[in-house]
C-alpha positions as CSV (number, residue, x, y, z in Angstrom):
1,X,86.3,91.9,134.2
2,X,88.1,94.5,132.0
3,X,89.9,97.1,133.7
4,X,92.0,100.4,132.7
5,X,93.6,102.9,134.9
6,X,91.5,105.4,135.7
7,X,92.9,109.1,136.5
8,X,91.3,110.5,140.2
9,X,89.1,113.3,139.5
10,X,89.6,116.0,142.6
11,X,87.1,118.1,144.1
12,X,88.8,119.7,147.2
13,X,86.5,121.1,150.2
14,X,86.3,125.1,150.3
15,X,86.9,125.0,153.9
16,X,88.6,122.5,155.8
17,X,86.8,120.9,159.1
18,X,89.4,120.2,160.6
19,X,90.0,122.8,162.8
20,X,86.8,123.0,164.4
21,X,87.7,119.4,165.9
22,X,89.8,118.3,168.4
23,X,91.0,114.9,166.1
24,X,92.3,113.7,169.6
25,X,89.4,113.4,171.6
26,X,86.4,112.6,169.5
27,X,84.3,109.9,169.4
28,X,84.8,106.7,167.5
29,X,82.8,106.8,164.0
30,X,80.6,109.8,164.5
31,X,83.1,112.5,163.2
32,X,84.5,112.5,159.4
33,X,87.3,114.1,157.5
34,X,86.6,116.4,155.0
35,X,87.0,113.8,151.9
36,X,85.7,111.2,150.4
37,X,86.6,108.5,147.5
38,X,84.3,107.7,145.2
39,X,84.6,104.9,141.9
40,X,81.3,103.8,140.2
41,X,81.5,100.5,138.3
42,X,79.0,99.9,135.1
43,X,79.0,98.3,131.4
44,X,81.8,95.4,133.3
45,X,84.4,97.6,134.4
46,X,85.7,100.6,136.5
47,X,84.7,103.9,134.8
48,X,84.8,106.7,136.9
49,X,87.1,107.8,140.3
50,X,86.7,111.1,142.4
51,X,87.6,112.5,145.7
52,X,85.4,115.7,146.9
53,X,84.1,116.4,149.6
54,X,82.4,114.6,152.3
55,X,78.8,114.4,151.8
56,X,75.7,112.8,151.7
57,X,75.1,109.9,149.0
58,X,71.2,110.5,146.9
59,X,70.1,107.1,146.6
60,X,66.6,105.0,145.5
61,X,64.6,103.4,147.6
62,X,65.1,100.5,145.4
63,X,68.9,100.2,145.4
64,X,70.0,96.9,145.3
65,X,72.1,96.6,148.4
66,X,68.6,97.9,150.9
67,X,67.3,94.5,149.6
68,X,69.6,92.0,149.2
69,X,73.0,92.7,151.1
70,X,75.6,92.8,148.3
71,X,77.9,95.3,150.8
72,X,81.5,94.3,151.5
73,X,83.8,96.6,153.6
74,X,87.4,96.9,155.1
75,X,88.6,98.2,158.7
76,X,92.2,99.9,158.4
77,X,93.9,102.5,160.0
78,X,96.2,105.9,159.2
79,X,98.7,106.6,162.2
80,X,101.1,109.7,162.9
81,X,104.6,108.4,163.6
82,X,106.9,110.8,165.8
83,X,108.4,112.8,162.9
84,X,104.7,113.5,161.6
85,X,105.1,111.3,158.7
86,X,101.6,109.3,157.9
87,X,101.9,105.7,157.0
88,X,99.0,103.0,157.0
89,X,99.3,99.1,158.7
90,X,99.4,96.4,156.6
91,X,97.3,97.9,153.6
92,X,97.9,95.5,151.2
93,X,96.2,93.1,153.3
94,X,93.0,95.2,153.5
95,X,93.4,94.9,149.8
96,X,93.5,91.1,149.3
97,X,90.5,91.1,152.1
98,X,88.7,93.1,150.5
99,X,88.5,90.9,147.0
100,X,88.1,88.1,148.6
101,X,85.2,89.2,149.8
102,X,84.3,90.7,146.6
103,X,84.4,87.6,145.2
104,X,82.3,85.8,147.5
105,X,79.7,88.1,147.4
106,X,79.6,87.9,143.3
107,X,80.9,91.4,143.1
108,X,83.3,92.7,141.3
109,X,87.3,92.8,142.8
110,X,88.9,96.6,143.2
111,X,91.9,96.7,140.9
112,X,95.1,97.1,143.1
113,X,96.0,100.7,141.6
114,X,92.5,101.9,142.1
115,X,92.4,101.1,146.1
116,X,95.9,102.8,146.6
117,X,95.6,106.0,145.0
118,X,92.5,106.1,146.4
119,X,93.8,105.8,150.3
120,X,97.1,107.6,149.1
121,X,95.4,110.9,147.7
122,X,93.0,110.7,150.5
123,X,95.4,110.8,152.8
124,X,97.7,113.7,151.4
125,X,94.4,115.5,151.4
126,X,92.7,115.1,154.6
127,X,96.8,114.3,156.8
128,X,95.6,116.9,159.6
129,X,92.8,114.7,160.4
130,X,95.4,112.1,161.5
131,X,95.3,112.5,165.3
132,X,98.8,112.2,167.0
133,X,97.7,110.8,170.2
134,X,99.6,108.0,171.6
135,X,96.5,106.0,171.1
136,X,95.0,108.0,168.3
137,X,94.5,107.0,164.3
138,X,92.4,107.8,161.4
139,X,90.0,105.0,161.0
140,X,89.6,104.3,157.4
141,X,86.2,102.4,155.8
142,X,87.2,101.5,152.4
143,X,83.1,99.6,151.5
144,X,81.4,98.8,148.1
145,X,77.7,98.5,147.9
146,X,75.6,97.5,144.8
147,X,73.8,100.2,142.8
148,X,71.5,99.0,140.9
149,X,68.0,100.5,141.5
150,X,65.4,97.4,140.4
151,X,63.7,94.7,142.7
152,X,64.8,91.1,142.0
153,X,67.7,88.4,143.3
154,X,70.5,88.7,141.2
155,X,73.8,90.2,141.3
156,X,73.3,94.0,140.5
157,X,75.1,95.2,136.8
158,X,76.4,98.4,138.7
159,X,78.3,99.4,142.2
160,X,80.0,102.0,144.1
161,X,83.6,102.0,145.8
162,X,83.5,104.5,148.5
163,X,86.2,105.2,151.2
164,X,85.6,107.7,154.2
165,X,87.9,108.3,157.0
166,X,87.0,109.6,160.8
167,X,89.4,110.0,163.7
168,X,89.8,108.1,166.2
169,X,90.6,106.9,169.6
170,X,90.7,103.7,171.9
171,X,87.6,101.6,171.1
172,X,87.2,100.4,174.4
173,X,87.8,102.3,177.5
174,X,88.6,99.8,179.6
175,X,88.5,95.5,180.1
176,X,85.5,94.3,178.9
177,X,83.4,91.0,179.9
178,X,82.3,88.7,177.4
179,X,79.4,86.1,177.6
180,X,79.3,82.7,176.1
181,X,76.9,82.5,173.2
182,X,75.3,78.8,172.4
183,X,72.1,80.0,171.2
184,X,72.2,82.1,168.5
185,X,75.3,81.8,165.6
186,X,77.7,84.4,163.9
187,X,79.1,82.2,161.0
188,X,78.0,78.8,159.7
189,X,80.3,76.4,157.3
190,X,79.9,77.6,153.8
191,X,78.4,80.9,154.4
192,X,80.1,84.3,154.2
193,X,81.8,84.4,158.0
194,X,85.3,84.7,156.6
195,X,84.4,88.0,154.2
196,X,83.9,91.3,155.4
197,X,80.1,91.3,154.9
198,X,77.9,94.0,156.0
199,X,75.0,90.7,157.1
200,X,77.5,89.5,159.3
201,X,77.6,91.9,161.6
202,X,73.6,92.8,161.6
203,X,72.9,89.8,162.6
204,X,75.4,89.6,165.6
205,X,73.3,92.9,166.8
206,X,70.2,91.0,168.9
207,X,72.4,88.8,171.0
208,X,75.1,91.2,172.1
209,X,72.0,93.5,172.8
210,X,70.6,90.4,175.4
211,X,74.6,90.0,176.8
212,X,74.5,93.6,177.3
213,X,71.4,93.7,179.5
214,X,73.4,91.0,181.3
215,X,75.7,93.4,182.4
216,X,78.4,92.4,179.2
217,X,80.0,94.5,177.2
218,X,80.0,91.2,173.8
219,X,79.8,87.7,173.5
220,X,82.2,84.6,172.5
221,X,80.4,83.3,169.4
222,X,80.7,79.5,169.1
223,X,80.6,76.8,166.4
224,X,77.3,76.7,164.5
225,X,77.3,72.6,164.8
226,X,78.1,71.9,168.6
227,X,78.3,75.4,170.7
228,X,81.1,73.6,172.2
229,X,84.1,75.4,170.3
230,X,84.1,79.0,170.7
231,X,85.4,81.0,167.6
232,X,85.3,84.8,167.8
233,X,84.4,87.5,170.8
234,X,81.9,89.9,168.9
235,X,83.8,91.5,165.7
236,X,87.0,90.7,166.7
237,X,89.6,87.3,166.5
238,X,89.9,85.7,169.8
239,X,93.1,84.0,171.9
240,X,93.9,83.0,175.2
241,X,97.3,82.4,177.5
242,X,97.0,79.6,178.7
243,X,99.9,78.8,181.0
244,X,103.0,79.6,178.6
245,X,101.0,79.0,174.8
246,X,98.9,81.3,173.3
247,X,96.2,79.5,171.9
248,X,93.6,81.0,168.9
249,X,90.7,79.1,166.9
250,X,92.3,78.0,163.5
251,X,91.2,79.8,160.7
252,X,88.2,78.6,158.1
253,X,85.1,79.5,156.2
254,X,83.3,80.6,159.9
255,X,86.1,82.8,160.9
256,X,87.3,86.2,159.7
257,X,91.5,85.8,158.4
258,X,92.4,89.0,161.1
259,X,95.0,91.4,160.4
260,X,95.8,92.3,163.9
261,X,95.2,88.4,164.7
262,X,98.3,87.7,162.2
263,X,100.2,90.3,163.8
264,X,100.2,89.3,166.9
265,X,101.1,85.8,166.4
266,X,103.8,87.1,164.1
267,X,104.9,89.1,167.0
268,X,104.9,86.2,169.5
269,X,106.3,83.7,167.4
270,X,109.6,86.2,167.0
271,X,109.3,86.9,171.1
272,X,109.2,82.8,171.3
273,X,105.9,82.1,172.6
274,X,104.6,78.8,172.1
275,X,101.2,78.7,169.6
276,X,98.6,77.1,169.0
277,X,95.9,77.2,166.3
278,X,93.4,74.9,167.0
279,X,89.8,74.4,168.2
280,X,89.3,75.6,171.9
281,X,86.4,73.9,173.6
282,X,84.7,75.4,176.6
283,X,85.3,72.7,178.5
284,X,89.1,73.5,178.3
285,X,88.2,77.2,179.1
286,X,86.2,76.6,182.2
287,X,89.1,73.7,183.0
288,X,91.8,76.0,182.4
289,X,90.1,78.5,185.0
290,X,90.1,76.4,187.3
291,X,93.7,75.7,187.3
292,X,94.3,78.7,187.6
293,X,96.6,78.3,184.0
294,X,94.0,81.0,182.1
295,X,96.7,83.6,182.5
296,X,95.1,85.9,179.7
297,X,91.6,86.2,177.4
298,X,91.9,88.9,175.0
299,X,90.2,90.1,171.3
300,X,92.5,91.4,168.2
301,X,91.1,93.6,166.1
302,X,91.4,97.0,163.3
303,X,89.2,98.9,165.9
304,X,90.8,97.7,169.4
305,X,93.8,96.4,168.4
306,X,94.1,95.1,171.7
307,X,90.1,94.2,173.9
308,X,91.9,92.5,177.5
309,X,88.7,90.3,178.7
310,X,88.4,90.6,182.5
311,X,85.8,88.2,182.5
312,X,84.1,84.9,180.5
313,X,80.3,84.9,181.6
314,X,78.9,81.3,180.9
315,X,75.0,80.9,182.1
316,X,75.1,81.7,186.0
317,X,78.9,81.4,186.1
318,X,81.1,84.5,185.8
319,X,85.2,83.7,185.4
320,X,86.4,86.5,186.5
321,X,90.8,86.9,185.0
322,X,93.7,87.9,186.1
323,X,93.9,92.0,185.8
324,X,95.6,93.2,182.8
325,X,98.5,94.6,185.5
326,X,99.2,90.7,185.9
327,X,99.6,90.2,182.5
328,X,102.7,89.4,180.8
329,X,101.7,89.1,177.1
330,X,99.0,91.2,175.7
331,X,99.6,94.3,177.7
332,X,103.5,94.2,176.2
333,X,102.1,93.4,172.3
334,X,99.7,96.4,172.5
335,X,102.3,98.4,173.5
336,X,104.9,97.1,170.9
337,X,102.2,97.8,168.1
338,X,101.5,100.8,169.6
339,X,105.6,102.4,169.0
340,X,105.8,100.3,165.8
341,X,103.0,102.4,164.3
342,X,104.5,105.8,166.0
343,X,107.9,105.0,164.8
344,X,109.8,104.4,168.0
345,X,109.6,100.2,167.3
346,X,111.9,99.7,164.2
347,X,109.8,98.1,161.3
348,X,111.2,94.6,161.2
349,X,108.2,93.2,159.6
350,X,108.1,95.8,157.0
351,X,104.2,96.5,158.1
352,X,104.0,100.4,157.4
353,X,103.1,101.8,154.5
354,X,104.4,105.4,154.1
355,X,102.0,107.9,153.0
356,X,103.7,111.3,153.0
């Protein structure tokens, strides 16, 4: 694939939005800052890049990603540190994500220059959307769908790399209670459950609609194969406490590489936790509870950083856990990411990426 650098064309917004919000309390993906990045690929290669401002995209009815799926995105945030600087988390791993899934999806990979000036002018141009809430961010969606407008299976000749940005607050409100899922599947072996593609979440839409008329906020997915091993809890990584080791399903083709997952194991191998990544039956779940050893159930993720599980549903059995005051780990990690993104936690990791 040939690629050049490509100067950013920018259209700034007459009148700023910004100011008619309150970027601290609004809700999550339904309010957007007044930019947007835009780079079209055709002819094999990167041709065009612009920022203007938010807006509407005129498509066809016929566009290739309607029909067939070829859409890819990435889930990163901007935060505020103390001083008012704006940084981003662990960009670069967004970037490499974001490829790989590119290149599973036979589309073609965003050159490395061409994703950061593209977050790093958007930012400088839309910083007051930034909220500077404790537990405030900018939510960035970095995506790339296929453009070609024709009817037929095949990789399209033409595509679009878009980023738009919303503020945002905590994703979920409070604990939420998770239901075992051996029925339907998230991911199989050799499929696309390790990319960032838009199909993988559609199709996780039906059964977390039947857990929530159960009374469940998401479900455990398990293994395709068995329904024995569970793998994820609905978008986000999944790990337990039990007794002193914090256990998490290894990583392979069925389960997404996490960001937040990384960090956190990062973070608790430096505080001297024990880990594990492995397959986690069930069995040992339900075993574990009752013990009385499952200290902690808990999701990682870009949105929620931090999802504490107050209860595992499985069929007629409800295990209820420990109340996230009784917790010792993933109240204290949530907290520590927390300050490193504001600035108060010094940056051992070198994980933020200064913006202006």
């Amino acid at each position: 694939m040939e690629t050049e650098t490509l100067d950013i064309k920018i259209t700034k917004t007459a009148k700023s939005r910004v100011h008619d919000q309150d970027v601290n309390n609004v809700p999550f993906g339904k309010v957007f800052s007044d930019h947007m990045f835009v780079a079209e690929f055709e002819n094999g290669k990167w041709s065009k890049a612009y920022i203007e401002p938010y807006r509407e995209i005129p498509m066809s009815y016929a566009l290739a990603a309607l029909h067939y799926g070829q859409a890819i995105f990435e889930g990163m945030k901007a935060y505020k540190d103390v001083n008012g600087h704006v940084s981003l988390f662990r960009p670069q791993n967004n970037f490499h994500r974001l490829n790989k899934s590119a290149i599973r999806m036979a589309m073609p990979e965003v050159p490395e220059e061409l994703f950061f000036g593209a977050l790093t002018e958007l930012l400088k141009l839309d910083s007051e959307w930034v909220p500077t809430g404790d537990t405030g961010s900018l939510y960035i969606r970095p995506f790339m769908i296929s453009t070609d407008e024709a009817i037929g299976v095949r990789p399209s000749d033409t595509y679009k790399f878009i980023v738009i940005s919303c503020p945002a607050g905590k994703y979920y409100s409070e604990p939420v209670r998770v239901l075992i899922e051996h029925n339907y599947i998230r991911a199989v072996h050799g499929g696309v459950g390790f990319v960032k593609a838009a199909g993988n979440y559609g199709r996780s839409l039906y059964p977390t609609k039947l857990a929530m008329e159960k009374g469940f906020q998401q479900v455990i997915w398990t293994d395709a194969e068995t329904h024995t091993f569970v793998e994820e809890s609905g978008t986000m990584n999944l790990m337990f406490l039990i007794g002193d080791t914090i256990i998490t399903p290894a990583l392979s083709d069925t389960i997404l590489d996490g960001i937040t997952r990384n960090s956190v194991l990062a973070v608790a191998k430096d505080w001297g936790y024990k880990i594990e990544e492995r397959k986690i039956s069930i069995a040992e779940i339900v075993e574990a509870h009752k013990k009385g050893t499952l200290n902690e159930a808990f999701g990682t993720g870009t949105a929620a950083t931090i999802a504490h599980i107050s209860a595992i549903g499985l069929d007629d059995v409800v295990m209820e856990l420990p109340s996230v005051e009784k917790r010792a780990f993933s109240p204290k990690v949530d907290e520590y990411l927390r300050n490193l993104r504001k600035g108060i936690e010094n940056d051992k990791f070198g994980w933020m990426y200064k913006i202006c």
